[in-house]
C-alpha positions as CSV (number, residue, x, y, z in Angstrom):
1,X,-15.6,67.2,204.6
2,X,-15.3,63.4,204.1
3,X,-15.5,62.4,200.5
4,X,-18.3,59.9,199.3
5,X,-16.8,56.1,198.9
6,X,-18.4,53.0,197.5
7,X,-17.3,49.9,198.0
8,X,-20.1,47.4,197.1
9,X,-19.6,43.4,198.3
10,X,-21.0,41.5,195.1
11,X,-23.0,38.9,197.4
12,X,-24.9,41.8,198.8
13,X,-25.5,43.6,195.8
14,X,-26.9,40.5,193.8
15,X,-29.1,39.7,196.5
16,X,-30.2,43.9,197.1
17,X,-30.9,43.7,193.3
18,X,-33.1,40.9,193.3
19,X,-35.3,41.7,196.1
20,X,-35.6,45.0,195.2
21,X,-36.7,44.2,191.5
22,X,-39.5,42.1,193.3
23,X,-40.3,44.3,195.3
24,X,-40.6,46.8,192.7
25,X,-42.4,44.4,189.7
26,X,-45.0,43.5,193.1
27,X,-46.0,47.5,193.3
28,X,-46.8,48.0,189.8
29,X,-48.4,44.7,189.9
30,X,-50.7,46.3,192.6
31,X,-51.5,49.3,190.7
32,X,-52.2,47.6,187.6
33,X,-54.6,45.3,189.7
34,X,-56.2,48.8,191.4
35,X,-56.7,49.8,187.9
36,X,-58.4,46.5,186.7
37,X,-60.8,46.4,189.9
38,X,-61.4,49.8,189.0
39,X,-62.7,49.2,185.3
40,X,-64.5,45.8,186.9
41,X,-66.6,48.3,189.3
42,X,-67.0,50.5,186.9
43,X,-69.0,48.1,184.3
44,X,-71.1,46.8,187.3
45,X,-72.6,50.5,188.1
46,X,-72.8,51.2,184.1
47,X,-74.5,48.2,183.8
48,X,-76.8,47.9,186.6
49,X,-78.5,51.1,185.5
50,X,-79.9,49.1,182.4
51,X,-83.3,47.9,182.7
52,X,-83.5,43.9,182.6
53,X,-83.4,42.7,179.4
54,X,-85.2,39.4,178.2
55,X,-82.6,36.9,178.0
56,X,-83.7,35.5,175.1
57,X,-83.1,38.8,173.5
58,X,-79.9,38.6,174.6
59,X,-78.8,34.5,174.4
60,X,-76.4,35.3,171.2
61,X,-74.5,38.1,172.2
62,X,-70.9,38.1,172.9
63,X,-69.3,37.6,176.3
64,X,-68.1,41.3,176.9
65,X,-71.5,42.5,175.8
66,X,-73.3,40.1,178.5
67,X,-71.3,40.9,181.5
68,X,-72.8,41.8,184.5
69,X,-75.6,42.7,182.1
70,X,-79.2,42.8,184.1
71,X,-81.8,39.7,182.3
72,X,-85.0,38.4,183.0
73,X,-85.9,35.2,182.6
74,X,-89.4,33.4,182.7
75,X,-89.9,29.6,182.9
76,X,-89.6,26.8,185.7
77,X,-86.7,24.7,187.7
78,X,-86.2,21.6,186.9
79,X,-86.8,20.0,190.9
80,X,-84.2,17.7,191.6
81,X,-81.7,18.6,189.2
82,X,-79.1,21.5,190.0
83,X,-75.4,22.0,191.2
84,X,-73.7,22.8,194.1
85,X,-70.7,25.0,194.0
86,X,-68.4,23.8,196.8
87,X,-66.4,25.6,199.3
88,X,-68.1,29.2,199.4
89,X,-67.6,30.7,202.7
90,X,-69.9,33.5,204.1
91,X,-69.4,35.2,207.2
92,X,-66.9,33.0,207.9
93,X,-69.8,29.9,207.2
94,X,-68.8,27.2,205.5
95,X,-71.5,26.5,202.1
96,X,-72.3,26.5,198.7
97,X,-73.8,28.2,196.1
98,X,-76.7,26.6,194.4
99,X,-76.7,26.5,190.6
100,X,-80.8,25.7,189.6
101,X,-81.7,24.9,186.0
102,X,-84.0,26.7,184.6
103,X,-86.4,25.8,181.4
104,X,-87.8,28.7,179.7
105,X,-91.7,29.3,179.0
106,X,-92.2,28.2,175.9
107,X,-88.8,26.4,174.7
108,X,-86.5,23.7,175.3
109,X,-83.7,26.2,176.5
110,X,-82.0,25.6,179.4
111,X,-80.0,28.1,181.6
112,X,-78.2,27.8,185.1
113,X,-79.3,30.0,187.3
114,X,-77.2,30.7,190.9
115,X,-79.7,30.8,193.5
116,X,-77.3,32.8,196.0
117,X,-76.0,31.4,199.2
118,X,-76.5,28.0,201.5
119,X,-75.0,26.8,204.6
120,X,-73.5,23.6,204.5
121,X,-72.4,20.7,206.9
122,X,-68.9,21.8,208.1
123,X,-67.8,17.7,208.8
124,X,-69.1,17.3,204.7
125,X,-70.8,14.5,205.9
126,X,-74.1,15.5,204.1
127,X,-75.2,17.9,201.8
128,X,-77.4,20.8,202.3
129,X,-81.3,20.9,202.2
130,X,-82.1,23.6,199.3
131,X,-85.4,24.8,199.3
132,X,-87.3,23.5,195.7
133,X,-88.8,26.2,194.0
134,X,-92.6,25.2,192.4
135,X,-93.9,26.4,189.5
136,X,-93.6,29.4,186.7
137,X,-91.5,32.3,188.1
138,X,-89.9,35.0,186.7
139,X,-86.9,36.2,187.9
140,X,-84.4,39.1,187.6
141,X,-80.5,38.8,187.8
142,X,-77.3,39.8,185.8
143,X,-75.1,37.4,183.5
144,X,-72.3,36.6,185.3
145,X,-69.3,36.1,182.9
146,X,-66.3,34.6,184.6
147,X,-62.8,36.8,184.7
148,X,-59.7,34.2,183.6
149,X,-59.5,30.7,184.6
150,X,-60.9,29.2,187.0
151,X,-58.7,27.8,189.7
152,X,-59.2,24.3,190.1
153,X,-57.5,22.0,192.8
154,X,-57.8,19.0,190.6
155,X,-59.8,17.9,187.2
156,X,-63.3,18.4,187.7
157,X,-64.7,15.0,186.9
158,X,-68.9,14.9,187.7
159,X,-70.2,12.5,189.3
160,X,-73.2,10.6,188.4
161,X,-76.8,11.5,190.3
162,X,-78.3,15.0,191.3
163,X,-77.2,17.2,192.6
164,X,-73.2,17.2,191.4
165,X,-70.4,19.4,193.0
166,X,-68.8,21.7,191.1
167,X,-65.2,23.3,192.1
168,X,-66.1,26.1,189.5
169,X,-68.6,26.2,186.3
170,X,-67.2,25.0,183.6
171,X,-69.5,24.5,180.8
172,X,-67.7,21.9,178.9
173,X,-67.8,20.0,182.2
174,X,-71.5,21.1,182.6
175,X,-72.9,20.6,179.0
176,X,-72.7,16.9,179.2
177,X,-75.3,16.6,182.0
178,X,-77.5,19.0,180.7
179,X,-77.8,17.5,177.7
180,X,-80.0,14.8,178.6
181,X,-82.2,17.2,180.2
182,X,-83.4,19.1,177.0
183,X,-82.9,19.0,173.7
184,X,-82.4,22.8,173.5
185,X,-80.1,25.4,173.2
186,X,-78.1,25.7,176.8
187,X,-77.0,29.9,177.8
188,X,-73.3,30.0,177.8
189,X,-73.3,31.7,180.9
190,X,-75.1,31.3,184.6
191,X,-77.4,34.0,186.1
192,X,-77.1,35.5,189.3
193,X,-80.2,36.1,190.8
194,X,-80.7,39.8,192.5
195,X,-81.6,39.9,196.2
196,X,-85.3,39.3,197.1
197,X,-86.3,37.3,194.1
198,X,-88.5,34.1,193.8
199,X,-86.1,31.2,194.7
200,X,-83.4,33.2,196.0
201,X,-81.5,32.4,198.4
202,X,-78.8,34.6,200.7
203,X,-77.4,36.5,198.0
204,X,-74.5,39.2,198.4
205,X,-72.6,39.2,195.0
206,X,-68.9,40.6,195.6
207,X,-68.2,42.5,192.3
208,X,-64.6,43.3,193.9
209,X,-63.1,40.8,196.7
210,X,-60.2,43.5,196.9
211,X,-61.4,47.0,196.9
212,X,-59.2,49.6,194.3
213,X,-57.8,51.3,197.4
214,X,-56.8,48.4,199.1
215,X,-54.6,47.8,196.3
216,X,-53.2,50.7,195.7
217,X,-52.2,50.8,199.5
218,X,-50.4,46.9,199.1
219,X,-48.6,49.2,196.1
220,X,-47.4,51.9,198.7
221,X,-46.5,49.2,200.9
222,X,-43.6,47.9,198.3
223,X,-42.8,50.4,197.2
224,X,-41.9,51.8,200.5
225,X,-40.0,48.4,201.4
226,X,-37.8,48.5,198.0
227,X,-37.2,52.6,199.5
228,X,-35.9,51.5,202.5
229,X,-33.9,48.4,201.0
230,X,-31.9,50.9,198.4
231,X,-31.1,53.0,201.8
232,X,-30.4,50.5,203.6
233,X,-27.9,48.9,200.9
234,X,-26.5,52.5,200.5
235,X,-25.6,52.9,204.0
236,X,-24.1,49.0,204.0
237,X,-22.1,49.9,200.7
238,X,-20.9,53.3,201.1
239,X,-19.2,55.8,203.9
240,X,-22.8,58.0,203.0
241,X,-23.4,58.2,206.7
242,X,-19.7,59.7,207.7
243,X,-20.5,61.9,205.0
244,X,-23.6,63.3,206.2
245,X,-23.1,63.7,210.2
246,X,-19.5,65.8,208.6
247,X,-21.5,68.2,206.5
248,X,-23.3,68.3,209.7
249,X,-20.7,69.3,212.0
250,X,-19.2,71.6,209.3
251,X,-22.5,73.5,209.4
252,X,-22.9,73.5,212.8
């Protein structure tokens, strides 16, 4: 029977070691982010089965206690003033988002609410038509509390008139031109509005872009890759594959 050898080119090792500690790091990477979608799914079933809460009840509370939290809010839209959250695509549609801005009944407050969905002009040579909404409503919806940083392409500088594009909301950016608006508190956080509500629009919240199990199969996927790399390495470095078809002719 052949004995095992190993005679490893240094070239070939460094670069086997590298790519296979990517490889590697990129698995776990995957599971963690399977476990964090997980957790994220989780809090939006636990906290959809709460009935709405008044968001004035609510304004003060901390952001982990407001997430996804179902609110209700009474009061009227300011008409020509709201934000438009660029470069949402739906259904493979180019639009935006429309941010209205609620007053509440019987304050000064001020909150953002996301009215859902609009198409927009592909060419961006004009801005979308959105539908005004007249009058007292009340409407139903969940804080939406954003996860991390937003990713910006450039500093979000707003531009002067109604209605202003928005890359992402940021409410140090926002504050400012809101201000002259009221002389009120302003909610932290926008408001989603739930499906079928007065001044909705086409609304289909993902809680998840990436579903848990989607992860967890990108994991598999490097993990098998760094698998085959060590083999492969093994088989480049060694005399393991002499070794093997002898114990199989010795058996045979």
């Amino acid at each position: 029977m052949a004995r095992l050898k190993f005679d490893p080119e240094w070239r070939t090792t460094l670069f086997t070691l590298v790519l296979l500690s990517l490889m590697v790091f990129l698995g776990f990477w995957q599971i963690q982010r399977a476990g964090e979608k997980t957790g994220l799914a989780a809090a939006w079933d636990e906290r959809q089965s709460r009935d709405p809460a008044p968001l004035f009840e609510v304004w003060d509370e901390p952001a982990a206690a407001l997430t996804y939290l179902p609110v209700v809010a009474t009061g009227e839209f300011l008409a020509d003033e709201y934000f438009l959250l660029d470069n949402r695509i739906v259904g493979g549609r180019f639009g935006y988002e429309v941010l209205g801005v609620m007053r509440l009944e019987g304050s000064d407050r001020l909150v953002l609410v996301n009215r859902g969905w609009v198409a927009g002009d592909p060419a961006r040579l004009e801005l979308p038509a959105v539908p005004p909404v007249s009058g007292k409503v009340e409407v139903t919806g969940h804080a939406y509390v954003a996860p991390g940083t937003p990713y910006l392409l450039a500093e979000q500088i707003l531009e002067p008139g109604w209605p202003k594009l928005l890359q992402a909301v940021e409410m140090d950016k926002i504050l400012p031109a809101l201000g002259p608006l009221s002389s009120g508190d302003v909610f932290p956080y926008s408001v989603r509005l739930a499906a079928g509500q007065p001044a909705a629009l086409t609304v289909d919240w993902q809680i998840v872009n990436v579903s848990p199990d989607k992860h967890r199969a990108y994991a598999a996927q490097w993990f098998t890759m760094a698998l085959v790399l060590a083999i492969f390495y093994l088989l480049r470095s060694s005399n393991l594959w002499q070794v093997v078809k002898s114990i199989g002719r010795e058996q045979s």
